[in-house]
C-alpha positions in Angstrom: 80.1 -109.6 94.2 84.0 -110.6 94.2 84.3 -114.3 94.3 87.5 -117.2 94.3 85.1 -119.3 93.1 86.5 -119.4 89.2 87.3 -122.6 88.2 85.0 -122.4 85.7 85.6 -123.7 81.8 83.6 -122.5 78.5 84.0 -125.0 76.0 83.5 -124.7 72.2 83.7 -128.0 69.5 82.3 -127.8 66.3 78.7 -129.3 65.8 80.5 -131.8 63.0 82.6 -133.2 65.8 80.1 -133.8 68.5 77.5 -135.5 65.8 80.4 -137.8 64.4 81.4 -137.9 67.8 78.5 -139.7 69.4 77.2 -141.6 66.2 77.7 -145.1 65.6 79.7 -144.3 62.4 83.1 -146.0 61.5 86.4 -144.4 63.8 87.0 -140.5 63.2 90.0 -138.6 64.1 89.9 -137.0 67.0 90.6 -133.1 66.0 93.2 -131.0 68.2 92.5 -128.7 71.4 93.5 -125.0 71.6 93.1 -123.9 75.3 93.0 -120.0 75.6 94.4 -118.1 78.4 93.7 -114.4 78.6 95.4 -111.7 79.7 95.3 -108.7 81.9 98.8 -108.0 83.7 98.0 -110.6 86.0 95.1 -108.4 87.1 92.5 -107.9 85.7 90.5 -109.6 82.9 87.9 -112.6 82.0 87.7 -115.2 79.8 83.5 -113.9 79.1 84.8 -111.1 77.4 83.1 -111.2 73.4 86.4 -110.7 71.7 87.6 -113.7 73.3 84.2 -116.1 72.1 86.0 -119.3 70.7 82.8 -120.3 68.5 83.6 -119.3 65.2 87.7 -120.9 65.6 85.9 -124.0 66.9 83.3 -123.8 63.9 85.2 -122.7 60.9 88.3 -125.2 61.4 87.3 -127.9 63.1 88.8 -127.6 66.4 88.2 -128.3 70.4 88.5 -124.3 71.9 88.7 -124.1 75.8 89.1 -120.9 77.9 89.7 -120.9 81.9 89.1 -118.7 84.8 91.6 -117.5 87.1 92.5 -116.0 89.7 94.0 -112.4 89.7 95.2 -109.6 91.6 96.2 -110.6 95.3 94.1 -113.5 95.2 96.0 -115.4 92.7 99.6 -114.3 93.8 99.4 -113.1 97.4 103.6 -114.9 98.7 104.2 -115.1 102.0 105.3 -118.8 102.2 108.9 -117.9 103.8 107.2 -115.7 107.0 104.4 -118.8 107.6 104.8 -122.3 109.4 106.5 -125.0 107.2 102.4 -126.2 107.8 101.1 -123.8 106.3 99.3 -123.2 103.2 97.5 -119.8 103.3 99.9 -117.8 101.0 101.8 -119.6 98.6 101.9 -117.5 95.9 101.2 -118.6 91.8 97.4 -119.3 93.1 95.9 -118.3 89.5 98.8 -120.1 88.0 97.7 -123.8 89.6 94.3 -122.3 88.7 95.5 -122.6 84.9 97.0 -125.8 85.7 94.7 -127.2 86.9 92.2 -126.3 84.2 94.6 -127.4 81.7 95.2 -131.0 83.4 91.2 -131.2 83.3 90.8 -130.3 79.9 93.8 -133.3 79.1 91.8 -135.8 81.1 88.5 -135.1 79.8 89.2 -133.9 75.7 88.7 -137.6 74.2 84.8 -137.2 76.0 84.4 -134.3 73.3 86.0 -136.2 70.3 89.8 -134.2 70.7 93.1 -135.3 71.1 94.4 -135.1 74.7 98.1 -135.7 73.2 97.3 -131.9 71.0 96.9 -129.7 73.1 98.1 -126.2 72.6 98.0 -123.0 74.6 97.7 -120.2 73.3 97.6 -116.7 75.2 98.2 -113.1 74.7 100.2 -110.2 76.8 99.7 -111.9 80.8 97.7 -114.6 78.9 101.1 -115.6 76.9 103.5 -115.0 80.0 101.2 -117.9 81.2 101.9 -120.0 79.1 105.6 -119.8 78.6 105.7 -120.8 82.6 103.4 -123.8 82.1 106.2 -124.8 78.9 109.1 -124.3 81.2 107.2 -125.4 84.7 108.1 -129.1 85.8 104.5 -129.0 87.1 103.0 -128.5 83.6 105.5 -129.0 80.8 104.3 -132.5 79.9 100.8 -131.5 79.5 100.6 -130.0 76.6 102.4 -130.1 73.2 102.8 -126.5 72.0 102.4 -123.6 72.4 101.3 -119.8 71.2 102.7 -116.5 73.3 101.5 -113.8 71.8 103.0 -110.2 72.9 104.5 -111.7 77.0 107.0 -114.3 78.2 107.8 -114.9 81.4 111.2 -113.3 81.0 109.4 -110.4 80.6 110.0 -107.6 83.3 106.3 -107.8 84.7 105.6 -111.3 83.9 107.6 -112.5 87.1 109.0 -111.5 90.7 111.2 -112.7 92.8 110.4 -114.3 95.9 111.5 -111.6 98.0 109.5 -108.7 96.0 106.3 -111.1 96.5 106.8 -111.0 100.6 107.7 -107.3 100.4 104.1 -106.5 98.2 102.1 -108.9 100.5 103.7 -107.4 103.3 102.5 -104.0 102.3 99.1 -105.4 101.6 98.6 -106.4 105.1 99.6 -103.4 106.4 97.7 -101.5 103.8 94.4 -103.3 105.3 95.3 -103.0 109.0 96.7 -106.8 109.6 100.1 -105.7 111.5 102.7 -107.6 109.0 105.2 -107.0 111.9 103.0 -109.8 113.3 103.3 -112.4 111.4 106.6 -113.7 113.3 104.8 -113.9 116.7 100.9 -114.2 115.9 101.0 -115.8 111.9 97.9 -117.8 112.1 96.4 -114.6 113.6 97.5 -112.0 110.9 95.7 -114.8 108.2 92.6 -114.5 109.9 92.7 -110.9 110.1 93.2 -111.1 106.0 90.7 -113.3 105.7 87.8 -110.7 107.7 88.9 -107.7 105.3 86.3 -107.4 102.6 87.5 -108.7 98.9 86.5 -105.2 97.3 89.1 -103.8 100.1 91.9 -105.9 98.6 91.6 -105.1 95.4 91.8 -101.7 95.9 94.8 -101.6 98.4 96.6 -104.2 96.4 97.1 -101.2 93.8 99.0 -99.3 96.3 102.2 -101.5 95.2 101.9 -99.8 91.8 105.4 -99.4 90.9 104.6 -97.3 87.3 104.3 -98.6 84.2 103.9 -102.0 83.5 104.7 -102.4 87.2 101.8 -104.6 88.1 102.0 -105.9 92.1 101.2 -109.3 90.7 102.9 -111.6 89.1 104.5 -115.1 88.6 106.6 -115.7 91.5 110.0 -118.2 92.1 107.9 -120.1 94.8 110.7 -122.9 94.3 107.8 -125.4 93.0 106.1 -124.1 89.6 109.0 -121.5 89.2 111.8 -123.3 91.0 114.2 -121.0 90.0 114.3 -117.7 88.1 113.2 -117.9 84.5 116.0 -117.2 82.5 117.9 -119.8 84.5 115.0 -122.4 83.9 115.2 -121.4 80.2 118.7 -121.7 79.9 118.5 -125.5 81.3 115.7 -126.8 79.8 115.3 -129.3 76.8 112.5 -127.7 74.5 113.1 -130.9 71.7 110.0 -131.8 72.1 108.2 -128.4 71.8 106.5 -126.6 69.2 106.2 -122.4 69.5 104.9 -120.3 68.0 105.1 -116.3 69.1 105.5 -112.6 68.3 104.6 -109.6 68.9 102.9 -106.5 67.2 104.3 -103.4 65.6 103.5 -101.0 68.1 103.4 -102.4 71.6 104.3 -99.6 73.5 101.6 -96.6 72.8 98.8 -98.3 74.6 101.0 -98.0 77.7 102.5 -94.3 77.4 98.7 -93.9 77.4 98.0 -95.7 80.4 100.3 -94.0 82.8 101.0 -90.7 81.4 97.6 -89.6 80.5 98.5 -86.3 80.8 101.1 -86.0 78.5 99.7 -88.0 76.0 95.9 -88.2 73.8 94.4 -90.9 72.5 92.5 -89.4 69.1 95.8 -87.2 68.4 99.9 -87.3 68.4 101.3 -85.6 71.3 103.9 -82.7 70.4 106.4 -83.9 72.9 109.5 -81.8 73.6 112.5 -83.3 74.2 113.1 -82.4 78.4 110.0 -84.3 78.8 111.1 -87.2 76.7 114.4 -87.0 79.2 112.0 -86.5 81.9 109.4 -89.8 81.3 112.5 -92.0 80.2 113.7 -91.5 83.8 110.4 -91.9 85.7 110.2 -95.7 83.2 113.4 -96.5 84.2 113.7 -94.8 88.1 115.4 -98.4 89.4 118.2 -98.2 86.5 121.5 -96.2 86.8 122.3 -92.4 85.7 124.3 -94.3 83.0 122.0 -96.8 81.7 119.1 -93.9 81.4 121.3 -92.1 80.0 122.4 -94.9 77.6 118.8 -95.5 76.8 118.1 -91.8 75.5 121.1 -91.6 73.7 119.9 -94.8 71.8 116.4 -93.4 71.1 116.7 -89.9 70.5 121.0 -89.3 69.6 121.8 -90.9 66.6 121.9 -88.6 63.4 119.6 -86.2 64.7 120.9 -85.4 68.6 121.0 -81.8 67.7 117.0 -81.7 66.5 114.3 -81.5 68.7 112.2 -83.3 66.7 108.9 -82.8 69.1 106.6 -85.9 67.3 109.6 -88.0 66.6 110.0 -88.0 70.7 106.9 -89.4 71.2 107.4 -92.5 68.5 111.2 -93.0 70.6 109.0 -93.2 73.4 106.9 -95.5 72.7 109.8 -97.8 70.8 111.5 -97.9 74.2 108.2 -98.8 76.2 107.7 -101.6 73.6 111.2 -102.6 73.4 111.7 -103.3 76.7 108.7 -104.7 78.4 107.7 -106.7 75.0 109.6 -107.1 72.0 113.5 -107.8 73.7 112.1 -110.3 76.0 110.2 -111.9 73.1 113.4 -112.7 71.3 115.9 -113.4 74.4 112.7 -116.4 75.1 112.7 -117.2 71.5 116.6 -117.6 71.1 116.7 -119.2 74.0 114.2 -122.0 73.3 115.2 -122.9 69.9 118.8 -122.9 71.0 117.7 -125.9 73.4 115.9 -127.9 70.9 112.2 -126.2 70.3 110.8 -125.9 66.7 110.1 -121.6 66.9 107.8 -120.1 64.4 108.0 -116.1 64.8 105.5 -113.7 63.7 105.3 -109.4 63.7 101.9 -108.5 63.6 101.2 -105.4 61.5 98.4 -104.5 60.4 96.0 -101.9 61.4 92.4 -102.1 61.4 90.9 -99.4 58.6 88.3 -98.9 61.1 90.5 -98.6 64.2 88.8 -96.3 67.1 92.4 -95.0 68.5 94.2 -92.5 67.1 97.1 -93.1 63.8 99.8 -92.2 66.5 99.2 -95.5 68.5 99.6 -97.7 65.4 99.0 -101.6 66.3 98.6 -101.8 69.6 99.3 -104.3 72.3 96.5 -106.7 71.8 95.2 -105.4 68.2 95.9 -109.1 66.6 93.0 -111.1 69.0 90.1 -109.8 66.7 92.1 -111.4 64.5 92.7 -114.5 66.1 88.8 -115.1 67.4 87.6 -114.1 63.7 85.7 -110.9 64.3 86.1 -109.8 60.9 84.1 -112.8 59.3 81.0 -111.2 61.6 79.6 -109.7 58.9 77.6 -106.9 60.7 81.1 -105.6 61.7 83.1 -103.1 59.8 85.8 -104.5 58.5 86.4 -104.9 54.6 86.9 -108.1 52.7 91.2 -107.9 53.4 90.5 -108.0 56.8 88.6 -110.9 56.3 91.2 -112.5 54.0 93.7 -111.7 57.0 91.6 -113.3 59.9 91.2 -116.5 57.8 94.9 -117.0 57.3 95.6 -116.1 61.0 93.0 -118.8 62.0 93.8 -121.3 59.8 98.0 -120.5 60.9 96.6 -121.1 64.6 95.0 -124.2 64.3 97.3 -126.0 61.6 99.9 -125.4 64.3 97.7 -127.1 66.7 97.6 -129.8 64.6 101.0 -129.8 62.7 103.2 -128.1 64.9 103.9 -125.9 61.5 101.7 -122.8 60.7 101.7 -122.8 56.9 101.1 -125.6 54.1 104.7 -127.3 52.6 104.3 -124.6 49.3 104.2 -121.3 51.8 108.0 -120.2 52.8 108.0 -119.8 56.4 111.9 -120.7 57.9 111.6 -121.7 61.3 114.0 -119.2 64.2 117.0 -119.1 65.5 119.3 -117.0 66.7 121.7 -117.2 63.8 118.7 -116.8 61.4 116.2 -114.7 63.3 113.6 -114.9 60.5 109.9 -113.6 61.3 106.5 -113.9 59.1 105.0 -110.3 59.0 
């Protein structure tokens, strides 16, 4: 059964800290608090899911872990504040955003009840997960909650990490439609067109909300400039802020883009196997990504990818790996470093990492590489579960990704003083691999 009933919280602190915690022993520190946001495009996803179990983090170094629930889909975004009464509240968008923040301002109010720090708190989040929490950095609603933060592989800036206004009223306007609430309505009967939402079965919205699809990446849900959480758009937000008093670390993995060539040309592509992929249909899929852009710029973008020394050679496997470059480049890795240029040109302290490694026992085939998402089994520390199989390096990198996260939580720095780890900038764009 579908329910908006998801403010919900799992909670993990290490057994240590709750026995010095409660004991009558002299004054302990009080250890920081990571507070994990997962992702999903904004539309699917759970914080229950195994990979995401925050016990062995908590455990291992001495930490406060806290995941939310949130809502997704149409229920967390569904914008139609401009076509309601000033009165109203029955649409305003961001819904699974204030879900987050809300969550986040409990977790601050309450952390000293479970021995942590309410002054360290970090997010962390990966793909929609870290588009969440850039917004709550850059949000005047949530920016003074929390010290730092980790985006892993999605910022805000991204291309389907936010909408306009507009684009929100045109989707939710085609969802109403879609589940026979006359949109054309609203004007004359709005209060009437809610209720007719409201009578339409859950399991019926989240099927017609996919119906504003727009191809890869193009999720009909998304933060939205609502003019109170997103006032503006993001870049603009960015581009004013003061990050001087904010820690980040992000990055992104070395093959971000194969996981969605997968997802929305399944029949050009396999999983197990590299696709021999001749070069009209490299043309052809370049045009169908990038449908809303110019002759020129499409043109531009396959010139780039595919016509440099070789524009002559058809090189049928090299076309897929250009594919999936551009998928990655655009949706992921560019809007990683605009964000992170941006920020640390207006005062943050930006630690950047590329994620690449491959799991020896990885279940998708070599073409895909390191996908989007490959560095949370990391993160969690999957590999220390013995029963598992990974191998002993594996182990070795888990441990050092781990202990990164949470001496970040604590530090604001990743690494001890003796490990050479150059914060960003722009003018030095230095990344840890």
């Amino acid at each position: 059964k579908l329910s908006e009933d998801c403010l919900y919280l799992n909670i993990w602190i290490p057994k240590k800290q709750r026995t010095r915690h409660h004991s009558n022993n002299a004054h302990h520190a009080k250890i920081p608090v990571l507070v994990w946001i997962y992702g999903g495009g904004y539309m699917s996803g759970t914080s229950t899911l195994d990979i995401y179990d925050g016990d062995l983090l908590a455990a291992t170094f001495d930490v406060m872990i806290a995941s939310m629930q949130y809502r997704l889909g149409a229920f967390g975004s569904l914008y139609l504040t401009p076509e309601l009464p000033e009165d109203s509240d029955d649409a305003p968008g961001n819904m699974g955003l204030w879900d987050q923040a809300l969550a986040i301002k409990w977790i601050k109010e309450n952390a000293a009840a479970f021995g942590a720090d309410p002054e360290t708190i970090t997010l962390f989040g990966e793909s929609a997960g870290g588009g969440s929490v850039s917004v709550h950095l850059i949000s005047p609603e949530t920016r003074g909650m929390v010290k730092r933060g980790i985006i892993q592989s999605g910022t805000v800036n991204a291309p389907w990490s936010y909408m306009t206004g507009e684009r929100a009223v045109e989707i939710a306007k085609k969802l109403l439609d879609d589940c026979n609430c006359n949109s054309t309505s609203l004007d004359s009967n709005p209060i009437g067109t809610m209720s007719c939402m409201r009578s339409v079965d859950a399991s019926t919205i989240s099927k017609k909300q996919w119906n504003s699809y727009s191809g890869i990446l193009g999720f009909p849900s998304a933060p939205t400039v609502d003019g109170i959480l997103l006032p503006e758009h993001p870049l603009d937000m960015l581009a004013k802020a003061n990050f001087s008093d904010i820690d980040i670390l992000i990055g992104s993995n070395l093959n971000e883009g194969t996981y969605f060539l997968l997802y929305d040309f399944v029949d050009f592509f396999d999983r197990t196997s590299a696709t021999a992929l001749p070069r009209e249909k490299f043309v052809q899929i370049v045009n169908v990504i990038f449908k809303d852009r110019t002759q020129l710029e499409r043109d531009a973008i396959i010139y780039q990818y595919s016509g440099w020394e070789k524009k002559e050679v058809d090189d049928i496997y090299s076309n897929q790996k250009q594919l999936s470059d551009v998928v990655a480049d655009y949706f992921f890795v560019c809007p990683t470093n605009l964000f992170a240029n941006i920020v640390s040109s207006r005062g943050a302290r930006v630690y950047y990492y590329f994620f690449t490694h491959r799991t020896d026992s990885h279940l998708w085939g070599d073409w895909m590489g390191v996908l989007h998402g490959d560095e949370m089994q990391y993160v969690f520390g999957h590999p220390l579960n013995m029963s598992m199989p990974y191998n002993a390096r594996e182990r070795d990198l888990s441990i050092r990704i781990m202990e990164a996260f949470t001496r970040f939580s604590l530090t604001g720095t990743p690494v001890s003083d003796d490990i050479d780890w150059p914060l960003y900038n722009e003018s030095k764009p230095i990344y840890h691999v």
